[in-house]
C-alpha positions in Angstrom: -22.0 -42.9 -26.0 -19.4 -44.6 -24.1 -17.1 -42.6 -22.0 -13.3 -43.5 -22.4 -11.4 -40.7 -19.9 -9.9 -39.3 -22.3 -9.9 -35.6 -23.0 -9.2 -33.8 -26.0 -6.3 -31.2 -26.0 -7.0 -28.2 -25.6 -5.5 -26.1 -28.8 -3.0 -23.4 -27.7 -3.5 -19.7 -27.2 -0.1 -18.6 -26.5 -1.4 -17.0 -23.2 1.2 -19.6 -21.2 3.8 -18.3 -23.0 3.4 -15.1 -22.5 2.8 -15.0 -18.9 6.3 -16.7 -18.7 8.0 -14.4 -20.5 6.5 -11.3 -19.0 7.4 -13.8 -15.8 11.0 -13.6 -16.7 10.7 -9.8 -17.7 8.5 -8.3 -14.8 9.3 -8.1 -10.7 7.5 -11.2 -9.4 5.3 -8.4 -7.0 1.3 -7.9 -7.1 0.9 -5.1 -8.9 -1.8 -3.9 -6.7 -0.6 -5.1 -2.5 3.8 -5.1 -3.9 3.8 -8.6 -1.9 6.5 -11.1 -3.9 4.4 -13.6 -5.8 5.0 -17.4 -6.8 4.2 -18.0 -10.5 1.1 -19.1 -11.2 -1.5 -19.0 -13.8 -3.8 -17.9 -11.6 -1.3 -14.7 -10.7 -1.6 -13.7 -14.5 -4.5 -11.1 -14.9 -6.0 -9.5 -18.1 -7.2 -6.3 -17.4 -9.3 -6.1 -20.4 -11.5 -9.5 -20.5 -10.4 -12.3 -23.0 -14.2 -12.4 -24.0 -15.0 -8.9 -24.7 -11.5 -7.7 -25.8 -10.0 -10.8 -27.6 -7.8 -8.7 -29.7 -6.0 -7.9 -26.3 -5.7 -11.8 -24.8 -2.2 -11.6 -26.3 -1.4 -7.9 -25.5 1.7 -7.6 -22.7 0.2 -3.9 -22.0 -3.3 -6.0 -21.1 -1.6 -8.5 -18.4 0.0 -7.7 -14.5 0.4 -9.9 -12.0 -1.9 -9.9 -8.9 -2.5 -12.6 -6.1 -4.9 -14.8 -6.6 -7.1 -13.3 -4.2 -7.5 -10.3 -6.0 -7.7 -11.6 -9.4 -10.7 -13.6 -7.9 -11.8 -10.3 -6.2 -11.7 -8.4 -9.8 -14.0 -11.1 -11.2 -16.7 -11.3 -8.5 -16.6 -7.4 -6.8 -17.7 -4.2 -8.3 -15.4 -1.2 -8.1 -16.5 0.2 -5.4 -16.2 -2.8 -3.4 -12.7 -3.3 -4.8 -11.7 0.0 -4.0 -13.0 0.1 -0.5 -11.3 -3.4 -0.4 -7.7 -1.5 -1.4 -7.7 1.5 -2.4 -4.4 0.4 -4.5 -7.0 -0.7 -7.2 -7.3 2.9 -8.5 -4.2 2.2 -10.7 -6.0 -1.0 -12.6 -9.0 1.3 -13.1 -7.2 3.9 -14.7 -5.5 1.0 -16.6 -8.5 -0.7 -17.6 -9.9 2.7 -18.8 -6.9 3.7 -21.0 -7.0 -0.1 -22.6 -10.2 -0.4 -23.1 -9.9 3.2 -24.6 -6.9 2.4 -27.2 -8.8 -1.1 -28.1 -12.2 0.8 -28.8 -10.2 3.2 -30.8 -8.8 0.4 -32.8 -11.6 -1.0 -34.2 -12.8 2.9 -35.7 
């Protein structure tokens, strides 16, 4: 099969639409360090996954803005490593615990 370079669109989500809007809605801090953030996709972070909670991808409550660092951090650390990390993470914990409590509750 020959290749041509071209890539297929991707279909929309929405997500980039969101995160602007919560952009325009939201101080531009990291919700975890308070330091003044640049927009970025890569700023906007789901607290609940997109895979395992897909009901929530779209869900204002489900996104905050962190640096890049630590949205990297949340991906590739485990909480206790996070934590030691900043202890500041204790508030996306308690987050993530009360989402993923709501969504579970959802689907009864």
């Amino acid at each position: 099969m020959k290749r041509t370079g071209f890539k297929k669109k991707r279909k929309s989500t929405g997500e980039m639409k969101l995160f602007k809007e919560l952009w325009e809605s939201r101080p531009h801090r990291c919700f975890v360090t308070g330091v003044e953030l640049e927009f970025s996709h890569h700023i906007c972070f789901h607290i609940l996954g997109k895979g395992a909670f897909p009901k929530y991808r779209l869900n204002p409550e489900n996104i905050i803005f962190v640096n890049a660092q630590y949205h990297t951090d949340w991906h590739t650390m485990s909480r206790d490593k996070l934590f030691q990390k900043d202890n500041r993470w204790v508030y996306v914990f308690k987050m993530y615990d009360l989402l993923k409590q709501a969504y579970l509750s959802e689907g009864l």
